[in-house]
C-alpha positions as YAML, in Angstrom:
chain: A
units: angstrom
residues:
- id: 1
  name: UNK
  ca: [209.18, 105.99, 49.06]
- id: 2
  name: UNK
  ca: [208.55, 108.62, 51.28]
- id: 3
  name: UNK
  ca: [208.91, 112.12, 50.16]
- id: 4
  name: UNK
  ca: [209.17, 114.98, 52.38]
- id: 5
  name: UNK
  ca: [206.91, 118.22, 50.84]
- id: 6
  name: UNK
  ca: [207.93, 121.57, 52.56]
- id: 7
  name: UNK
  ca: [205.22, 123.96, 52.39]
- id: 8
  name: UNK
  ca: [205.35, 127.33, 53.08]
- id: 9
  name: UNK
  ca: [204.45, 127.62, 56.44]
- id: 10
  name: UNK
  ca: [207.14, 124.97, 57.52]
- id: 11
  name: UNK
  ca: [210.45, 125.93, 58.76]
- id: 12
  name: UNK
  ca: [213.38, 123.82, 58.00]
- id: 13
  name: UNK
  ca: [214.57, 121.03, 59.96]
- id: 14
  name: UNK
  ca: [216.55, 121.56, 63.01]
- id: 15
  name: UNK
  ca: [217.47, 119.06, 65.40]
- id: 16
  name: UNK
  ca: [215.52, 117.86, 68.02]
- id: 17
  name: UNK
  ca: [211.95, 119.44, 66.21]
- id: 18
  name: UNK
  ca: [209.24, 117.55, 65.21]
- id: 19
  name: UNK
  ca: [205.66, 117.66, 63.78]
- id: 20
  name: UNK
  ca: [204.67, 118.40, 67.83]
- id: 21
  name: UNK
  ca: [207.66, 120.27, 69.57]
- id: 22
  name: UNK
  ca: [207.85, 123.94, 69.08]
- id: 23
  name: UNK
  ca: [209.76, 126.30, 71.54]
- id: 24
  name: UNK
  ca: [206.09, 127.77, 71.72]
- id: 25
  name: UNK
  ca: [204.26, 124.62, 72.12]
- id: 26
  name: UNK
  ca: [202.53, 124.70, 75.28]
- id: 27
  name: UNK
  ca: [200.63, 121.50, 77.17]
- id: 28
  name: UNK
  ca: [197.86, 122.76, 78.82]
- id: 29
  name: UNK
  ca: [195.92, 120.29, 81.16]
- id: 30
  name: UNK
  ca: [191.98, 120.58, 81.40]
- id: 31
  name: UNK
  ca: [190.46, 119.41, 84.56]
- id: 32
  name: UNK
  ca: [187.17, 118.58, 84.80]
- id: 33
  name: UNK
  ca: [184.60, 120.91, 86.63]
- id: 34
  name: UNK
  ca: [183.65, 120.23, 90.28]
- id: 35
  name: UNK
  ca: [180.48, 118.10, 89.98]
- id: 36
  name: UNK
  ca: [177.54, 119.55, 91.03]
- id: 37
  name: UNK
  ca: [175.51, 117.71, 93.88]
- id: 38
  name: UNK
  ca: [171.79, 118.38, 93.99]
- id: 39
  name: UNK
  ca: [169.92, 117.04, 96.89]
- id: 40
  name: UNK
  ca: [166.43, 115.52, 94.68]
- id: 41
  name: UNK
  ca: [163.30, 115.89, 96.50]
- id: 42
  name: UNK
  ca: [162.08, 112.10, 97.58]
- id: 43
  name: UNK
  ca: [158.35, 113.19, 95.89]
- id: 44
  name: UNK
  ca: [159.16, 113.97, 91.98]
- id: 45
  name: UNK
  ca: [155.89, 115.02, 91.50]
- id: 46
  name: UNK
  ca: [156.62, 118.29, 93.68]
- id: 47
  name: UNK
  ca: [158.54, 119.50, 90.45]
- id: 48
  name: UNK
  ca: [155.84, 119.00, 88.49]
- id: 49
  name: UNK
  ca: [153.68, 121.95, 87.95]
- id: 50
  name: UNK
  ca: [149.25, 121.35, 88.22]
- id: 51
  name: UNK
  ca: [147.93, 120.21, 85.50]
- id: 52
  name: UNK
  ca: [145.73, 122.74, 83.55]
- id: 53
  name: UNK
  ca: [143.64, 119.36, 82.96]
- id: 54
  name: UNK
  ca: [140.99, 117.97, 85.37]
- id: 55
  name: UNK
  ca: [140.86, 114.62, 84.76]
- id: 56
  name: UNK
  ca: [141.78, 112.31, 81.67]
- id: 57
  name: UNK
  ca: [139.59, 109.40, 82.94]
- id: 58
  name: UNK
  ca: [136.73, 110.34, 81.21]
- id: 59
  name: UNK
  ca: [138.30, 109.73, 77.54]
- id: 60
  name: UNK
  ca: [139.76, 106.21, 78.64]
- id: 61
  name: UNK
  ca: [138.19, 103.40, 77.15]
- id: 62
  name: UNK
  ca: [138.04, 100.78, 79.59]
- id: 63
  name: UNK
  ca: [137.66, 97.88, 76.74]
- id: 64
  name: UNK
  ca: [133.84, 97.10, 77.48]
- id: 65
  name: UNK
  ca: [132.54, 98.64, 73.97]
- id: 66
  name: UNK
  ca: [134.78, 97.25, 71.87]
- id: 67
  name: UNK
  ca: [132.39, 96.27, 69.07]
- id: 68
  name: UNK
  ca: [135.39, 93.26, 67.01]
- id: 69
  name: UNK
  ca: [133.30, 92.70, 64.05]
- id: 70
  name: UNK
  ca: [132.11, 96.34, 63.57]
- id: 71
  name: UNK
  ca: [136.22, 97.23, 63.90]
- id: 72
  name: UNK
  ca: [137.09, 94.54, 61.23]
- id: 73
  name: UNK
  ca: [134.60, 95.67, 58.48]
- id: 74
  name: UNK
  ca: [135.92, 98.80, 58.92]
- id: 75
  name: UNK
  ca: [139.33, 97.54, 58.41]
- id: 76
  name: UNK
  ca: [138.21, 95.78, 55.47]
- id: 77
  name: UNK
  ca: [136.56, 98.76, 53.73]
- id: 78
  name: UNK
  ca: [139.50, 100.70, 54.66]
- id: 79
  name: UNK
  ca: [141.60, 97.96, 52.59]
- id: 80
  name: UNK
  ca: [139.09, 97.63, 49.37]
- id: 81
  name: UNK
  ca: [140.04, 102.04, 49.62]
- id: 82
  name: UNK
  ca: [143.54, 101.56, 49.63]
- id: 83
  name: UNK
  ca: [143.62, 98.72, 47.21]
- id: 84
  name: UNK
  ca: [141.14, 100.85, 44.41]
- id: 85
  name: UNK
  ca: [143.49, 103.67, 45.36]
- id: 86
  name: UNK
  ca: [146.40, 101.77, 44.29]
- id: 87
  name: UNK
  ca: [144.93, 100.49, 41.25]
- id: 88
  name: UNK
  ca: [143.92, 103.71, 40.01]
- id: 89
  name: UNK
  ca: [147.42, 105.68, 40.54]
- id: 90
  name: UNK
  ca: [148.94, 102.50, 38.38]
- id: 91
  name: UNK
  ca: [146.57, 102.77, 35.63]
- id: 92
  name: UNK
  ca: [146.66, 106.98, 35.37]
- id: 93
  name: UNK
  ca: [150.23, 106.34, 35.31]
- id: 94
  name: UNK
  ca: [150.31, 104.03, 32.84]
- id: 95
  name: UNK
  ca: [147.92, 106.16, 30.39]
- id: 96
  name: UNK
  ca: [149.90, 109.11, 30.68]
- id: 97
  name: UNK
  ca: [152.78, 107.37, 29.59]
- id: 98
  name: UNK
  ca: [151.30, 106.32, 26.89]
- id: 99
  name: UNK
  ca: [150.12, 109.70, 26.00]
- id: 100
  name: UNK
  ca: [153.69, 110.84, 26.57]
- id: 101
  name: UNK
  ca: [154.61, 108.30, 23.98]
- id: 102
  name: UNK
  ca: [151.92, 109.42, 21.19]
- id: 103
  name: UNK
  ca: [152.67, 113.09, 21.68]
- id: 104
  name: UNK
  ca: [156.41, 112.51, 21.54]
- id: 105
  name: UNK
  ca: [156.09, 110.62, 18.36]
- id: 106
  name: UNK
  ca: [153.79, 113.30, 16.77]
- id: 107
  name: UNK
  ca: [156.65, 116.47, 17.98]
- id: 108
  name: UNK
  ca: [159.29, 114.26, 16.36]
- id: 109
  name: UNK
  ca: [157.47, 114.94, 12.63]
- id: 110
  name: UNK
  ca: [156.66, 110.57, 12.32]
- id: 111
  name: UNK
  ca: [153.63, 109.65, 11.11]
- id: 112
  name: UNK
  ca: [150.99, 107.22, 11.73]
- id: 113
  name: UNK
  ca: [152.15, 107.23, 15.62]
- id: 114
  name: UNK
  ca: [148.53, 106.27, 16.58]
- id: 115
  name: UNK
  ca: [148.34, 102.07, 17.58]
- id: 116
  name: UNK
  ca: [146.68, 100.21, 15.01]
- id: 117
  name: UNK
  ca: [144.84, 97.03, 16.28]
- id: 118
  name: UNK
  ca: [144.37, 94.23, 13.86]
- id: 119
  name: UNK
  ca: [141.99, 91.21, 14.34]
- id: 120
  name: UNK
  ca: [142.55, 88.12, 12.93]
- id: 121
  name: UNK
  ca: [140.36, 86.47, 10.97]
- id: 122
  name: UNK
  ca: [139.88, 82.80, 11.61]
- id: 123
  name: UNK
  ca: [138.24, 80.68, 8.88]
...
């Protein structure tokens, strides 16, 4: 069921208006601009401006010194970093939770919040 709301701004219903005819409505047509034709020079590179850079050929690396295994130890050690990195973040993280934990239990008013570690005995 379709219920029609008035709102304030709405006049009433009179034939022949809808949501989109008005005696003000007006249609106004856009037309697009003229296009603009630029003749392109046939050398780009006379738009470029000079270069405040001699010559970049000097910092290429043709390939020739490529030293493989010297690159791939490096890679390695760069690996062993990342992994000891890793492994280090985990366990600070995991020891400051644990602190978290003790110092939590000890605000709360518990006691004995400290781990006790038991060894078995076996005879």
């Amino acid at each position: 069921m379709v219920l029609n709301r008035r709102y304030p701004w709405q006049t009433p219903d009179a034939p022949g208006d809808g949501p989109h005819s008005s005696p003000t409505a007006k249609v106004i047509a856009f037309r697009p601009k003229a296009r603009l034709t630029r003749s392109w020079p046939q050398n780009p590179s006379a738009l470029r401006p000079a270069s405040p850079v001699k010559s970049l050929q000097q910092y290429e690396n043709g390939g020739d010194d490529d030293d493989y295994g010297h690159r791939m130890m490096v890679n390695a050690a760069a690996f062993v970093a990342c992994v000891g990195l890793v492994t280090v973040g985990l366990w600070l993280a995991i020891k400051i939770a644990d602190f978290q934990r003790d110092q939590d239990c000890v605000l709360a008013g518990r006691l004995n919040c400290g781990q006790i570690s038991v060894v078995k005995n076996l005879h």
